[in-house]
Structure formats: structure tokens, C-alpha cells
C-alpha positions in Angstrom: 0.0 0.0 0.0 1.2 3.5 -1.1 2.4 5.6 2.3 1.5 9.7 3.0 3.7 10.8 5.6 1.9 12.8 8.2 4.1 15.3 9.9 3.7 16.8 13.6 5.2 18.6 16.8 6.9 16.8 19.5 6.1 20.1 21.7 2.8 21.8 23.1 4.1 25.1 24.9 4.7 28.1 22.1 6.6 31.3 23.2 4.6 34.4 22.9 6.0 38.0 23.3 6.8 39.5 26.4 7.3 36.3 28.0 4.3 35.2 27.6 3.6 31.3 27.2 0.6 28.9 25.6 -0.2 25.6 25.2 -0.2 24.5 21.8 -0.3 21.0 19.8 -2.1 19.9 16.2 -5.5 21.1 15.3 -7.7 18.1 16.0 -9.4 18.7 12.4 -6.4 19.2 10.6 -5.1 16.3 11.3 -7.8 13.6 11.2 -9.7 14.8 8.3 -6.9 14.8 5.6 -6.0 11.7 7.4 -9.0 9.8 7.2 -9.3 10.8 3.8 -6.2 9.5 2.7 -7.0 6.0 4.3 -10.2 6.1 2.4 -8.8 6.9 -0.9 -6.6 4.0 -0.3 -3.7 5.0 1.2 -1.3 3.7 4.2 -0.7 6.9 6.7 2.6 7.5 8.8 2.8 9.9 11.7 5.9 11.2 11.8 7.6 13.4 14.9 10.9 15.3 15.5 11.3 13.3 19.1 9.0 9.9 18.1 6.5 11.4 20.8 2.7 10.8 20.5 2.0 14.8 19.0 -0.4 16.7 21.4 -3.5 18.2 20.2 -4.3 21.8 20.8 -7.6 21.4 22.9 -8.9 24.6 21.3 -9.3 22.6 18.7 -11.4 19.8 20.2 -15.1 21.1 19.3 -17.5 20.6 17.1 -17.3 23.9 14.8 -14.8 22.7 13.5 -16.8 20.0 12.2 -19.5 21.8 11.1 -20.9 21.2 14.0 -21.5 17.5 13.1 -21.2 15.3 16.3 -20.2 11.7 14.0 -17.4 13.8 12.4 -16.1 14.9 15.4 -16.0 11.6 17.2 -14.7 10.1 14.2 -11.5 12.3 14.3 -11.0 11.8 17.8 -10.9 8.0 17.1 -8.5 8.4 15.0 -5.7 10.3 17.1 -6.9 7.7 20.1 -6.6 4.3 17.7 -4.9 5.0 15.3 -2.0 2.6 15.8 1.2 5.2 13.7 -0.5 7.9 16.2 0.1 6.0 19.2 4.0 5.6 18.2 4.8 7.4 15.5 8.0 7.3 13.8 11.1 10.4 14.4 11.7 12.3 11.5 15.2 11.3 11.6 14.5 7.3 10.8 12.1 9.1 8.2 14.7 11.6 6.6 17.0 8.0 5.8 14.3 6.6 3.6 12.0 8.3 1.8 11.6 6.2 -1.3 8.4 4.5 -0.2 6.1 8.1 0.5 3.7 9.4 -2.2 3.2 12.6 -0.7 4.0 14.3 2.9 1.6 16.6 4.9 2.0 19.0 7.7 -0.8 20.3 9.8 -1.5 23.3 11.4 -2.4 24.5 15.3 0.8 26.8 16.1 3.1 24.1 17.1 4.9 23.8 13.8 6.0 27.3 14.9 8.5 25.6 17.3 10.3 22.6 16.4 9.4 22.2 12.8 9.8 24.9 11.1 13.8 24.9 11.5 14.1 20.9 12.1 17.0 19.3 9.8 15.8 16.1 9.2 12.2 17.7 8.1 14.6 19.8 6.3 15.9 17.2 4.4 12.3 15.3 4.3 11.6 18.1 2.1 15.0 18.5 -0.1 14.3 15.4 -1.0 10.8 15.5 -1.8 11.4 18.7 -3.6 13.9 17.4 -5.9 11.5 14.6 -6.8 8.9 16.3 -7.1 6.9 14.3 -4.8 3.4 15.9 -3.7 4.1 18.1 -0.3 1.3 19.8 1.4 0.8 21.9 4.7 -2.5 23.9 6.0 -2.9 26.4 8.1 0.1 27.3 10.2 1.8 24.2 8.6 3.8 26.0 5.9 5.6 27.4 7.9 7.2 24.4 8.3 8.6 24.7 4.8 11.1 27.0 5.8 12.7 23.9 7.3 14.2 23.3 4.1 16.4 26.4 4.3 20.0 25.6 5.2 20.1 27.8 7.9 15.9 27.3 8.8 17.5 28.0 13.1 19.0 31.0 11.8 16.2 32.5 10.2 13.8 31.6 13.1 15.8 33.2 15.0 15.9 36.5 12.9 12.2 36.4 12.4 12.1 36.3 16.2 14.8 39.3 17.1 12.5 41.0 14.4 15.6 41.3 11.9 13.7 41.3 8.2 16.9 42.1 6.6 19.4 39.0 8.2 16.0 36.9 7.5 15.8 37.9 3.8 19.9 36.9 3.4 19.5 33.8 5.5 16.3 32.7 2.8 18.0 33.3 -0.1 17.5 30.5 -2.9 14.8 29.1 -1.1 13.7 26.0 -2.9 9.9 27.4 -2.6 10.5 30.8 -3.2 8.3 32.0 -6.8 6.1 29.2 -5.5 2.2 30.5 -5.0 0.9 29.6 -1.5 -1.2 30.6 1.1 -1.2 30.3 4.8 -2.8 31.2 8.5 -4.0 34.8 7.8 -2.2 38.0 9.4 -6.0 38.7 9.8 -6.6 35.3 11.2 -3.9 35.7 13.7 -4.4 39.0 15.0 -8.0 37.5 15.6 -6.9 34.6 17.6 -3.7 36.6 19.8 -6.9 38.1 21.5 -8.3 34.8 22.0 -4.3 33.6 23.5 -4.1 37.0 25.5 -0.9 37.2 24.0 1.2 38.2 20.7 3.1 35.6 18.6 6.5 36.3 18.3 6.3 36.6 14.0 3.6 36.0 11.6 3.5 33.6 9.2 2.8 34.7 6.4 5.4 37.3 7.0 7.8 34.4 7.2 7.3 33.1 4.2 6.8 36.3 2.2 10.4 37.4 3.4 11.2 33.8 2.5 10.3 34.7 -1.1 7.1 32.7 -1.6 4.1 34.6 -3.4 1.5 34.3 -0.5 -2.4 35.1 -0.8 -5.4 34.7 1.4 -8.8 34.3 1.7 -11.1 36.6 3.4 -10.8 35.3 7.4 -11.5 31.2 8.2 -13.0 31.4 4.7 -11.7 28.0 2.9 -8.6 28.6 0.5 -6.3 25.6 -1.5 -3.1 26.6 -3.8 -1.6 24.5 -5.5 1.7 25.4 -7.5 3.7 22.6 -9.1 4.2 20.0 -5.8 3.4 22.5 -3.4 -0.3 22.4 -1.9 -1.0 24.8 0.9 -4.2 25.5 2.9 -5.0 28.5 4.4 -6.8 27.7 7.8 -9.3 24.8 9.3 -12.1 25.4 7.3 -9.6 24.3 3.9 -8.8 20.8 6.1 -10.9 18.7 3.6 -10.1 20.3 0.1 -7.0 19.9 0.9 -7.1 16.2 1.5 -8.5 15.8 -2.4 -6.4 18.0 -4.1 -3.4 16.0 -2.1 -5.0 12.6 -3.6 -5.5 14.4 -6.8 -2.6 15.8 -7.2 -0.6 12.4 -6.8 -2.4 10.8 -9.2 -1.6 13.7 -11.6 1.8 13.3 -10.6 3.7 12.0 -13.9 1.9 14.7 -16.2 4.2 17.2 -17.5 1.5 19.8 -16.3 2.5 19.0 -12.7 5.9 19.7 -13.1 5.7 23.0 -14.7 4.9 26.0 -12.6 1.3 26.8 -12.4 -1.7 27.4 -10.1 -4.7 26.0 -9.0 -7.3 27.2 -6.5 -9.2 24.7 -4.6 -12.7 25.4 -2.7 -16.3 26.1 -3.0 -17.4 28.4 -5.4 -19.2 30.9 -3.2 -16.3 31.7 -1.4 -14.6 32.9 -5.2 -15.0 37.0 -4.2 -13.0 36.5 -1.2 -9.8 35.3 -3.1 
């Protein structure tokens, strides 16, 4: 069976500004949906961490909004991250990074944790070299692409220059991104701003920011409206509400994989129609 390697945190605390601390973890939704959809098309999943930990789920993200408030969604999802036998002990990223022949595709979801770790983790880092230079279907939503930048040779660096608030050692640290032209989208500035008054508190960067300085071409959706790019082998999500269109054009896209279309740059939105005049 054909694997899709799912990517998350080994930590649940995120740094905020001004000292300021908050629990953190996967979004519950994020997860399991594209998850379960994978398994359904026919695919094997593999949870993947930095540390080999179980991932910890962001309990703002336990509810049934995010579900549309349907109560056998919801307990389906939580099934999953309970049974699921690769969540129980997922793999580290390191026994991943030495072998990544056998993935179709790899995935990284959101919550803010990929903030931490992931975002300037080598062996993600070279997860994703790898998958870049073969072209391989690689997907994030939400906060997830921020984990991209884990492919930059000096991802701790730039992390760190996002965080001192340095644009200018951030934009030399980036340079020759292997995603940079790529179009994308990610967790809103809007979106953000929103939730730092539901944390009390103020990230340390934004991510969009990141990945603008980065050089990626980033757009968004008006706020938790749903929002799929897809350029080439990137596919990015903008927030929860985009958990499920992303899962298709992921299992799309590696059908579609071999085509000479797929390999050339180009773009392709994803989501319902009504949503269109938000773009």
C-alpha cells in the first residue's frame, strides 16, 4: 500500500511575546480529516515526529465547529488520534529523513506548534529537499507552511531573525529558497491578529510574513474562509475550514503526478465556489 507521511510537533508550549507562554499542539481537524481521507482513498498513513512522541492536540481545537458542528465527524476524528495505531507511536523524523523512497506525498498540519520545532528541524529539512527534488506531492494547511522553511540551510537561523524581528538578516538567510516563486497561502495575518486576542498574548512573528520574506508569493482568503493553492508539488491550505479540500487536491494531485503539467509552474485554487470573491 502506497504511504503519506503525516508530519507533527513533539512540543505543546509556544513562546509568545513579552514572556508570555501557551499551550499549543495539532489542530484536532487538521489532522484527522486529511487523514481519514487518505486512508479512504486507499492510502497507508505514517505519523511522523521530530522526538518519536505521540503529537499533542491543541484542545482549542477539540469542538464541534470545527466540524460543522456534526457530532459523528467529530468523534470520528477523535478515534482516530486515540486508535490509530502510527499515532500511538509514531515514527522520528530522523529514521524518516533516511528513507523516503516509499512516501507518495508528505503533509503537515497546522495549530501553532509547527512554529517551534518544525519549522527549523533538519531532518524535516531534508524530508523536504528530498521531496522537492523529486517532485513528490508536499502539502501543509494552516500554520503548517511554515514548516517549509525547514528546508532552508540555515531554517534555526532565520527563526531566530524572524524572532529578534531582523527582516533584513531573514531575507539573506532565505536566499534561494527552494519554494521561493512558488504560490501559497497560509494562517492569515488577519486570522492571527483574531486569535492573539483569544491567547491573550502576541506571537512572536507572523507567518505569512515568514514566508513572504522567504520569497514565496502568499495570498489569502477573506478570514477562516476556505482557500487551496496549489503550484507545481506544493499544496497549501490556508486555515481549518480548507482541512478537507485539501485532502483531495493532495490525492488528486498524486495521481496527476507524472503529467508534464505538474511539473511546470502553475496554479490551482481549490474550494467552493461561493467563497470565489473573497480570493
Amino acid at each position: 500500500m502506497k504511504k503519506i507521511l503525516i508530519v507533527a510537533s513533539s512540543t505543546d508550549t509556544l513562546e509568545l511575546k513579552d514572556n508570555k507562554k501557551m499551550a499549543t499542539g495539532y489542530y484536532l481537524d487538521e489532522l484527522a480529516v486529511p487523514a481519514q481521507y487518505f486512508i479512504e482513498a486507499g492510502y497507508a498513513v505514517v505519523i511522523a515526529t521530530p522526538h518519536g512522541n505521540k503529537p499533542i492536540m491543541d484542545e482549542n481545537s477539540n469542538k464541534l465547529a470545527l466540524f460543522d458542528n456534526n457530532e459523528a465527524k467529530h468523534k470520528a476524528a477523535v478515534k482516530f488520534v486515540v486508535t490509530n495505531p502510527s499515532m500511538q507511536k509514531p515514527k522520528t523524523l530522523k529514521e524518516v529523513s533516511k528513507n523516503t523512497k516509499d512516501y507518495v506525498a508528505v503533509y503537515v498540519p497546522g495549530g501553532h506548534a509547527p512554529m517551534n520545532d518544525l519549522m527549523q528541524d533538519p531532518d524535516l529539512g531534508k524530508i523536504l529537499r528530498d521531496f522537492h527534488k523529486e517532485k513528490k506531492v508536499t502539502a501543509f494547511l494552516c500554520h503548517g507552511p511554515v514548516a517549509a522553511l525547514a528546508s532552508l540551510p540555515k531554517a534555526q537561523e532565520f527563526r531566530r531573525a524572524l524572532v529578534d524581528g531582523n527582516r533584513t538578516a531573514a531575507r539573506e538567510l532565505a536566499k534561494n529558497w527552494q519554494y521561493a516563486g512558488y504560490n501559497m497561502t497560509v494562517f492569515s495575518d488577519d486570522e492571527e491578529k483574531i486569535a492573539e486576542k483569544e491567547m491573550k498574548g502576541e506571537v512572536q512573528f507572523f507567518v505569512a510574513d515568514a514566508l513572504t520574506l522567504a520569497g514565496g508569493y502568499v495570498e489569502n482568503a477573506a478570514v477562516f474562509k476556505p482557500l487551496v493553492v496549489q503550484d507545481r508539488e506544493l499544496i497549501t491550505g490556508q486555515n481549518p475550514a480548507s482541512d478537507l479540500e485539501l485532502a483531495k487536491a493532495v490525492v488528486k494531485a498524486i495521481v496527476e503526478r507524472k503529467t508534464e503539467k505538474f511539473s511546470e509552474p502553475h496554479m490551482t485554487k481549490f474550494g467552493p465556489e461561493e467563497h470565489t470573491a473573497d480570493l
